[in-house]
C-alpha beads as a LAMMPS data file, in Angstrom:
LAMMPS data file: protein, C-alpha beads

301 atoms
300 bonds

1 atom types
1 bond types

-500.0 500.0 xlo xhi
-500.0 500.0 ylo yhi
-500.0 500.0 zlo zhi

Masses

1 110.0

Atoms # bond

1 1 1 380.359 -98.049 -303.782
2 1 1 382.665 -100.663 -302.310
3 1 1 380.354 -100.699 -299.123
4 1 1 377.230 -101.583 -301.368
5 1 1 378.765 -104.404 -303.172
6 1 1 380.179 -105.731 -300.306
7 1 1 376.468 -105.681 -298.489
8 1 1 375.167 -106.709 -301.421
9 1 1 377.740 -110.080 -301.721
10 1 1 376.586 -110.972 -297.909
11 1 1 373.032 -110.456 -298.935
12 1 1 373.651 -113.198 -301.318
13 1 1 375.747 -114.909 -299.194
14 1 1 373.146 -115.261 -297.000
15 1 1 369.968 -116.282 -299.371
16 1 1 372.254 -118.878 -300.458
17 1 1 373.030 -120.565 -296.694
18 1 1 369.138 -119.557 -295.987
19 1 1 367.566 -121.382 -299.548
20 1 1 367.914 -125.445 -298.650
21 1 1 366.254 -124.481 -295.441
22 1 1 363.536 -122.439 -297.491
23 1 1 363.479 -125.431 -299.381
24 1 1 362.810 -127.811 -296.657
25 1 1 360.003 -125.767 -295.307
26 1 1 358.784 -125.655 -298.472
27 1 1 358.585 -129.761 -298.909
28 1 1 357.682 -130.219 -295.216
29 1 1 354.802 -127.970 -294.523
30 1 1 353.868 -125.884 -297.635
31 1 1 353.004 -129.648 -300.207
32 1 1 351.152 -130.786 -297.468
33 1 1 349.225 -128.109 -296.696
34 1 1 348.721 -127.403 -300.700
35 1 1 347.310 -130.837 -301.253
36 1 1 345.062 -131.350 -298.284
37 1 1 343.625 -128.141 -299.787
38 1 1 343.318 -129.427 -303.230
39 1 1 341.877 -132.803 -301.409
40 1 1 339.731 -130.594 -299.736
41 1 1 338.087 -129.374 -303.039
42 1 1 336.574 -133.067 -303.903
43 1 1 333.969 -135.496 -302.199
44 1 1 336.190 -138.392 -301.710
45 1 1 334.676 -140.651 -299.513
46 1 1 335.287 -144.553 -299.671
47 1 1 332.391 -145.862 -297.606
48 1 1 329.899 -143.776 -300.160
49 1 1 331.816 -143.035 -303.544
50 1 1 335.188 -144.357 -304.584
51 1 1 335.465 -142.213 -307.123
52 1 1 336.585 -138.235 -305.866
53 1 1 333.717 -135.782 -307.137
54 1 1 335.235 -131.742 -307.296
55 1 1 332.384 -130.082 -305.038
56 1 1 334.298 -126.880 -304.446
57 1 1 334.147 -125.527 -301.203
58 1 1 331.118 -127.553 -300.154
59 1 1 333.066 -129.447 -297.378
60 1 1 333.871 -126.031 -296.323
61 1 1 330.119 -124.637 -296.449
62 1 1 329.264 -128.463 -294.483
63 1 1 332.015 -127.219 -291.577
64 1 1 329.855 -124.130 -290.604
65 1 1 326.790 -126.748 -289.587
66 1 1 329.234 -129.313 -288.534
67 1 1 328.280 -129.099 -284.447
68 1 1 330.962 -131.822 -283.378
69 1 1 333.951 -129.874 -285.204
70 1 1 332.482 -126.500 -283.199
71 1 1 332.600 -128.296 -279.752
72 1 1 336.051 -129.933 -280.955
73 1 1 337.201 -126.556 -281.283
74 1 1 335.984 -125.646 -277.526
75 1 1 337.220 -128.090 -275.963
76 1 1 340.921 -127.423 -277.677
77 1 1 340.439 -124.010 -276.337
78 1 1 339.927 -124.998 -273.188
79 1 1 342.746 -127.535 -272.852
80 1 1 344.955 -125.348 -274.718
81 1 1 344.409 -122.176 -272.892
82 1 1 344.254 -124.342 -269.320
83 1 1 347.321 -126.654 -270.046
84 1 1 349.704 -123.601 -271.382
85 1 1 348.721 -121.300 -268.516
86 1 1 349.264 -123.933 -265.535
87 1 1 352.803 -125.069 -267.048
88 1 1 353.724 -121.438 -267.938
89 1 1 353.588 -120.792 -264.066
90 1 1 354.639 -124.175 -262.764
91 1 1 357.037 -123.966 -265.225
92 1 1 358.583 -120.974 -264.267
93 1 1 359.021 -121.638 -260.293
94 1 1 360.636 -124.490 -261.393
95 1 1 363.102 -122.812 -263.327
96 1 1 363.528 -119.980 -260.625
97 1 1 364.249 -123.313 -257.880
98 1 1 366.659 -124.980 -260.486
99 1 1 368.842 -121.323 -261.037
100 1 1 369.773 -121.323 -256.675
101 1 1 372.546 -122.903 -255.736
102 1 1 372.391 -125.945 -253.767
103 1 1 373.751 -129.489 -253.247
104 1 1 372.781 -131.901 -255.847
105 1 1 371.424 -129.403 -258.686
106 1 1 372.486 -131.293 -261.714
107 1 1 371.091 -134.413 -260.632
108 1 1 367.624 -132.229 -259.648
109 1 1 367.544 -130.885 -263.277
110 1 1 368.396 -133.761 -264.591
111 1 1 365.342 -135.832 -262.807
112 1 1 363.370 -132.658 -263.350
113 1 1 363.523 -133.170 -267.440
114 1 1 362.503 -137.119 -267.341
115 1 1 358.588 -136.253 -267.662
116 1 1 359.316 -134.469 -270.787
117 1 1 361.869 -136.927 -271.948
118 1 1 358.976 -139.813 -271.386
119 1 1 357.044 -140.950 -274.375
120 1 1 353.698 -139.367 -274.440
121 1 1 351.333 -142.965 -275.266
122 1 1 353.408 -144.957 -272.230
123 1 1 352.887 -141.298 -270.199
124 1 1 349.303 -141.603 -271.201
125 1 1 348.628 -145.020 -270.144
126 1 1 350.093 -144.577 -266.915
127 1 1 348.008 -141.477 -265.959
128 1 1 345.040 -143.638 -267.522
129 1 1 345.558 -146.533 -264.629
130 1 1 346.301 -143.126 -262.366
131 1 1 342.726 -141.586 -262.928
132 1 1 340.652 -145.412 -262.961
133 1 1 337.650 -145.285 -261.213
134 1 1 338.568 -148.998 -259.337
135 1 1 342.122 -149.413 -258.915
136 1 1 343.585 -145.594 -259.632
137 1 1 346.524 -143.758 -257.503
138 1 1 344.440 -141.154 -257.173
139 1 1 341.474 -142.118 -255.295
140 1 1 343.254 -144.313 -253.415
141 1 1 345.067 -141.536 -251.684
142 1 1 341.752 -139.176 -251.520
143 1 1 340.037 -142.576 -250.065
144 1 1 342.770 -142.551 -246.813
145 1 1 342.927 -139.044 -246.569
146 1 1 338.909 -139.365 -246.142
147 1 1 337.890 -136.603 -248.760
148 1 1 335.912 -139.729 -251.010
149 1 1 334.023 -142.279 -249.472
150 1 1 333.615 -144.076 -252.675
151 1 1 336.066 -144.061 -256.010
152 1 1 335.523 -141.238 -258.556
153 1 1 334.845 -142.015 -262.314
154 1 1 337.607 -139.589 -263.541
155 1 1 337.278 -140.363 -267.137
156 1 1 333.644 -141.130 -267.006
157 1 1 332.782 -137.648 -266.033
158 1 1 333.014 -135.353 -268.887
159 1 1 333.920 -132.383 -266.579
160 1 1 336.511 -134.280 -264.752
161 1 1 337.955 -135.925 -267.819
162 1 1 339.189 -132.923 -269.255
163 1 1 340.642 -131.787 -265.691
164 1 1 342.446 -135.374 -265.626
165 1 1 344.104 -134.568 -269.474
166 1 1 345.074 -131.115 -268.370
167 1 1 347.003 -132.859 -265.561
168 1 1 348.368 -135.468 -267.188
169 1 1 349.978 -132.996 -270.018
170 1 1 351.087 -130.279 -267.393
171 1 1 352.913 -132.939 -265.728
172 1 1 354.263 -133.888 -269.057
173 1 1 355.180 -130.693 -270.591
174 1 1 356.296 -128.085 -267.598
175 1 1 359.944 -129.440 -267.832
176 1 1 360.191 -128.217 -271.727
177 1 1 358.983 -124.540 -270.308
178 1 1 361.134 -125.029 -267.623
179 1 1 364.308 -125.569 -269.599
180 1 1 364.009 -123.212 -271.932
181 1 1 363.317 -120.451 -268.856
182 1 1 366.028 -121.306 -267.061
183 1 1 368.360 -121.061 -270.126
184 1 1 367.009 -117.686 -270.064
185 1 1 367.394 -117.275 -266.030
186 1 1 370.860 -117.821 -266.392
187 1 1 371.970 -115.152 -268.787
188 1 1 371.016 -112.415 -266.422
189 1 1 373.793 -111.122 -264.849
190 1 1 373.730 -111.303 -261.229
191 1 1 375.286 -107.987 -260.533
192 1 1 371.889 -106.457 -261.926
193 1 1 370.322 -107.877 -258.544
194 1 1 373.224 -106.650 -256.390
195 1 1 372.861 -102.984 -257.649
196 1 1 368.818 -103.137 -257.607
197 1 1 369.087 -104.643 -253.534
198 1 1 371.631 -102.098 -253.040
199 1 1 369.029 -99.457 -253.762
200 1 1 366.236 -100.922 -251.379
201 1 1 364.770 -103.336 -254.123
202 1 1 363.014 -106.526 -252.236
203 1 1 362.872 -109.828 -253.933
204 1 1 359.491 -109.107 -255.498
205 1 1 360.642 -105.843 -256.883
206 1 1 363.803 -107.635 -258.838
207 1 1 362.052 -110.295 -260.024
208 1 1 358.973 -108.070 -261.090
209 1 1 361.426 -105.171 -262.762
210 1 1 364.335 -107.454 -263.744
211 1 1 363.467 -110.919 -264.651
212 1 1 360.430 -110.392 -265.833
213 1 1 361.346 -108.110 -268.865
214 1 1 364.457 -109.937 -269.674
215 1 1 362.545 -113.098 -269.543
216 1 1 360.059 -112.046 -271.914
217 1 1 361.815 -113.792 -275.025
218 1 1 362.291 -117.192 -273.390
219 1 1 358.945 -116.497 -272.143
220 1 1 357.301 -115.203 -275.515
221 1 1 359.006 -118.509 -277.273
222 1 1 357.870 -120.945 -274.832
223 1 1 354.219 -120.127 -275.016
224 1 1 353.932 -120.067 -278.804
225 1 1 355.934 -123.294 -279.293
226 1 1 353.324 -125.256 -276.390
227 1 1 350.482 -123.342 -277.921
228 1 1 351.103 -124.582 -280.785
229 1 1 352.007 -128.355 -279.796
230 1 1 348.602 -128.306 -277.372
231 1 1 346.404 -126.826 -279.561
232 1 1 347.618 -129.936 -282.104
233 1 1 347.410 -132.592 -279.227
234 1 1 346.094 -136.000 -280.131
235 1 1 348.253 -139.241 -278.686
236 1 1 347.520 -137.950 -275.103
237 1 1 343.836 -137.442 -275.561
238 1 1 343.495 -140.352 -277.922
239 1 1 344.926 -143.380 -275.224
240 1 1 343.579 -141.610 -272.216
241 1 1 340.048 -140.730 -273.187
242 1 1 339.485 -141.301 -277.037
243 1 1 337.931 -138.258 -276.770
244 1 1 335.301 -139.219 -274.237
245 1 1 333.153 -139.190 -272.203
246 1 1 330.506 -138.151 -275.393
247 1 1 332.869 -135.788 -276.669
248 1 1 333.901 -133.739 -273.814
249 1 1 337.672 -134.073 -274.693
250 1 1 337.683 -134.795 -278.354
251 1 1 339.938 -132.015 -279.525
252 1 1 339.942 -130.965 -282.859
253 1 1 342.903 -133.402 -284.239
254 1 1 340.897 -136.591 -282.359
255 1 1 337.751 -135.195 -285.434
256 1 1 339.617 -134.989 -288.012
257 1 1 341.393 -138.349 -287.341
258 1 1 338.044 -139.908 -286.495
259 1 1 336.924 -138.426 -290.150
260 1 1 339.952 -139.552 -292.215
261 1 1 340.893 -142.976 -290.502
262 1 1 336.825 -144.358 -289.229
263 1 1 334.892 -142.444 -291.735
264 1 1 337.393 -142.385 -294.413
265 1 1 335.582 -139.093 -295.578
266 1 1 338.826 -137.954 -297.226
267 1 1 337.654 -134.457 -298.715
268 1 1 335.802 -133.067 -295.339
269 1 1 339.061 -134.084 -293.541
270 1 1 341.451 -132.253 -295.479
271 1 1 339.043 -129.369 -295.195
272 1 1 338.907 -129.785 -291.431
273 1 1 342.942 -130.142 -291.847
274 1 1 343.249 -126.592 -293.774
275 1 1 340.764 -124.641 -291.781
276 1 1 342.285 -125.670 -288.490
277 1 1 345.804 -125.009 -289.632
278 1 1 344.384 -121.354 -290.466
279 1 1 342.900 -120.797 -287.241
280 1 1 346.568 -121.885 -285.727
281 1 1 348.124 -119.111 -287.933
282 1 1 345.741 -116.411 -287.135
283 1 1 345.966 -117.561 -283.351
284 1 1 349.928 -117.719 -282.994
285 1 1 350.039 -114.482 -284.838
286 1 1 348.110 -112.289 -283.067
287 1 1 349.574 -113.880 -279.975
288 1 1 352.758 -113.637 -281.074
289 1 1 351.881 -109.644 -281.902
290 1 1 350.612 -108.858 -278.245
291 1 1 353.137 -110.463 -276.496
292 1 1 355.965 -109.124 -279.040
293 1 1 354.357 -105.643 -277.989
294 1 1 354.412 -106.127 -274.341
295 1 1 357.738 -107.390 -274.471
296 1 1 358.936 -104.338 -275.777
297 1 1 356.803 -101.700 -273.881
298 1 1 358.414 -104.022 -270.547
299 1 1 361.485 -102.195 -270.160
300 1 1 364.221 -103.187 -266.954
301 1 1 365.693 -100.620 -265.074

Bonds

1 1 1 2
2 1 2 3
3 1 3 4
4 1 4 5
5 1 5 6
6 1 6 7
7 1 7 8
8 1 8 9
9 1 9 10
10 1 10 11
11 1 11 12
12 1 12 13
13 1 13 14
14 1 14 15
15 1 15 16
16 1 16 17
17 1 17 18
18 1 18 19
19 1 19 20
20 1 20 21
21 1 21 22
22 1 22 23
23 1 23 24
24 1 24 25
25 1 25 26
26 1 26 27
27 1 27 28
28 1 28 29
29 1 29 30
30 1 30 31
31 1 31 32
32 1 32 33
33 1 33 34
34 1 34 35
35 1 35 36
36 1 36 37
37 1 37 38
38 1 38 39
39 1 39 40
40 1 40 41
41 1 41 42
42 1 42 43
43 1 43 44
44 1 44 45
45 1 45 46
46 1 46 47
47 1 47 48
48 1 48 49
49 1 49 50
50 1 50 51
51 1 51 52
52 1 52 53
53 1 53 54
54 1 54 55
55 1 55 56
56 1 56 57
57 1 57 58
58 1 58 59
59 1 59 60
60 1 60 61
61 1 61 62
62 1 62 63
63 1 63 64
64 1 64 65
65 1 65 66
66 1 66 67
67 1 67 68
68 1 68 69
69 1 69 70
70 1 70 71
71 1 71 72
72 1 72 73
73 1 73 74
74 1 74 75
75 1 75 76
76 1 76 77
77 1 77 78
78 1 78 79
79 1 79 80
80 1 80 81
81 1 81 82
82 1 82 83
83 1 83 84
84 1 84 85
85 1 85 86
86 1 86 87
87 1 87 88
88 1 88 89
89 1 89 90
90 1 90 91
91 1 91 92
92 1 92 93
93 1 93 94
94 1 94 95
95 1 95 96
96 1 96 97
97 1 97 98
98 1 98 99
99 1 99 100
100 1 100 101
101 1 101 102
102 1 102 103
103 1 103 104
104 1 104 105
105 1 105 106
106 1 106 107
107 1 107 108
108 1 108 109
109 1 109 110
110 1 110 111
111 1 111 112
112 1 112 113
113 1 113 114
114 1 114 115
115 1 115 116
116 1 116 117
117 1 117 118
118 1 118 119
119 1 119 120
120 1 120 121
121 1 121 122
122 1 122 123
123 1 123 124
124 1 124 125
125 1 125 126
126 1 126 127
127 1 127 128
128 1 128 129
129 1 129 130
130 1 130 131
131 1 131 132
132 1 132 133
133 1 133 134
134 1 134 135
135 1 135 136
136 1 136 137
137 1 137 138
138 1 138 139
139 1 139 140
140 1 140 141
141 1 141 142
142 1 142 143
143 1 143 144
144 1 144 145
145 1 145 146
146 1 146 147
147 1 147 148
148 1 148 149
149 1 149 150
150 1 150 151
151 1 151 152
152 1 152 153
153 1 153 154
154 1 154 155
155 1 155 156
156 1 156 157
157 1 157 158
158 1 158 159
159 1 159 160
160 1 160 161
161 1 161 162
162 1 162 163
163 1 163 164
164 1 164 165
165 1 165 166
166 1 166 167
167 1 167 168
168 1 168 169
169 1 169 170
170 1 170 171
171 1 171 172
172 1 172 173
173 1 173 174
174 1 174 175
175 1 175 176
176 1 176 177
177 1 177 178
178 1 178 179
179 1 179 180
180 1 180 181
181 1 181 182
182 1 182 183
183 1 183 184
184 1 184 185
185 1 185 186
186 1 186 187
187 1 187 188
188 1 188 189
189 1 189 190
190 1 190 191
191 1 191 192
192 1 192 193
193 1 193 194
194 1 194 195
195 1 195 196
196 1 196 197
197 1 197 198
198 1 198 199
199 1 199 200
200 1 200 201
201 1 201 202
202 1 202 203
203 1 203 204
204 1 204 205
205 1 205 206
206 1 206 207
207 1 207 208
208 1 208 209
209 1 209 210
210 1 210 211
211 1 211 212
212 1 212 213
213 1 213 214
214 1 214 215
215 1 215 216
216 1 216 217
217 1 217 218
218 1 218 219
219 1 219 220
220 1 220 221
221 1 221 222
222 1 222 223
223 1 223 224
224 1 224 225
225 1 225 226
226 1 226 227
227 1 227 228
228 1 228 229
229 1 229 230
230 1 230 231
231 1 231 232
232 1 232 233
233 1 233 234
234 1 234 235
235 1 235 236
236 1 236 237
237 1 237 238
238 1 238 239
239 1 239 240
240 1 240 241
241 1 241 242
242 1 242 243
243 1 243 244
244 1 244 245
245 1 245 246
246 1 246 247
247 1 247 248
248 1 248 249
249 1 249 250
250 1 250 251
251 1 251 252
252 1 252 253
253 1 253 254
254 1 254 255
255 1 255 256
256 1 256 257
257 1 257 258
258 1 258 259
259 1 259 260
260 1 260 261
261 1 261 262
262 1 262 263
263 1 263 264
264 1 264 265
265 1 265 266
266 1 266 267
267 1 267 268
268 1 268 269
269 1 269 270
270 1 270 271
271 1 271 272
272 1 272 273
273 1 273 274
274 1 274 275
275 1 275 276
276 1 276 277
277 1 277 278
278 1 278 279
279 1 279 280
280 1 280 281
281 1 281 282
282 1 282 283
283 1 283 284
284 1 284 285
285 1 285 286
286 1 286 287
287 1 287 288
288 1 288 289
289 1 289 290
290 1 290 291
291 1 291 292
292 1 292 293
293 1 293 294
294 1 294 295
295 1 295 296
296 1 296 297
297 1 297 298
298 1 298 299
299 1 299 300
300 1 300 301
């Protein structure tokens, strides 16, 4: 009996430290979420009707025809699925370089963090002059290695623009994954390797049997937070490209912006709004489920 009321007092205990952050969440995400959904309800466009109009879920039933929000959706897809699985890997052989010992490692992680530390619109603009067809960085150096004989429009070509906004947020982003990995590197114990290379293990096989499965967490973290943040991207896109060349990198929060703020078509962007935050949910989720699962099945030796 005493056990159970003293469980029951740190149950309470801790609702009461967990509530004002319940709270917050609450205020932060849930209200805004709840009224773009009302919004989302009612025609409320100012360049046709100033007056909102309930229409029920006919902004939703427009969405299904709406071409331009499909291909936004692609081409977040694409970026998202290109941009997290570049800086997942570059991210993690920087972290693996950054855990040796060597001369000069805290001022190397320290420089290796400034990308990420950079503002994303100044980033932007500087890979924007990187990529330009006349006076960019880029062709200059494939111009005197003799690859080009003549400059390459970069963000004219709708194939190549979305390879030069993958770049440009892979350079920006790997150093978050990269932390947040070697935070992880460190708290394996290194007599784990010394006992697996005392039974024949080669570097492959510890980092394969080892690292791997006790990385899984940092790992598992990292790619749902950047998922998350690049399927969501819009100052990058939106001072690089604008979400050209004809649409080939207008991701899904460049639309709805382009809806809200140039069409001022209130209602179908709030509906845009709440059916994109769904597909987040149902996207981190089952991600979040596999990897979870494999995380789990992965065990070390």
């Amino acid at each position: 009996m005493k056990i159970d009321t003293i469980r029951g007092r740190d149950q309470l205990t801790g609702w009461i430290l967990v509530t004002p952050a319940l709270l917050l969440l609450l205020l932060v995400f849930a209200y805004p979420i709840g009224r773009a959904f009302v919004l989302s309800l009612f025609a409320e466009n100012l360049g046709t009707n100033l007056q909102a109009e309930f229409t029920g879920l006919s902004n939703y039933a427009r969405m299904f025809g709406d071409g331009r929000f499909w291909q936004s959706i692609w081409n977040t897809s694409i970026f998202t699925t290109a941009s997290v699985i570049l800086e997942l890997i570059f991210g993690l052989g920087i972290a693996l370089v950054l855990n040796q010992s060597f001369p000069g490692r805290g001022a190397v992680r320290t420089i290796a963090i400034i990308p990420w530390a950079l503002p994303t619109a100044i980033m932007a603009l500087a890979w924007a002059w990187i990529f330009n067809d006349q006076f960019g960085v880029v062709n200059d150096i494939l111009m005197r290695l003799g690859l080009i004989q003549q400059g390459i429009n970069w963000l004219g070509n709708p194939a190549l623009a979305m390879v030069a906004v993958v770049v440009a947020d892979v350079w920006k982003t790997t150093p978050f994954i990269s932390i947040l990995l070697l935070a992880g590197l460190q708290s394996i114990s290194e007599d784990l390797y010394e006992a697996h290379a005392i039974d024949g293990a080669t570097p492959w096989q510890s980092f394969r049997q080892i690292t791997l499965p006790l990385l899984m967490p940092q790992i598992t973290i990292a790619l749902l937070f950047r998922f998350a943040q690049a399927f969501g991207i819009f100052d990058l896109i939106q001072v690089m490209t604008g979400g050209g060349p004809g649409g080939a990198t207008e991701m899904v929060s460049v639309y709805i912006y382009a809806n809200v703020m140039r069409y001022l078509d209130f209602g179908y962007g709030a509906a845009l709004v709440v059916v994109t935050f769904l597909l987040l949910i149902i996207v981190v989720a089952i991600a979040a489920y596999f990897l979870s699962k494999s995380r789990h099945s992965s065990d070390p030796i």
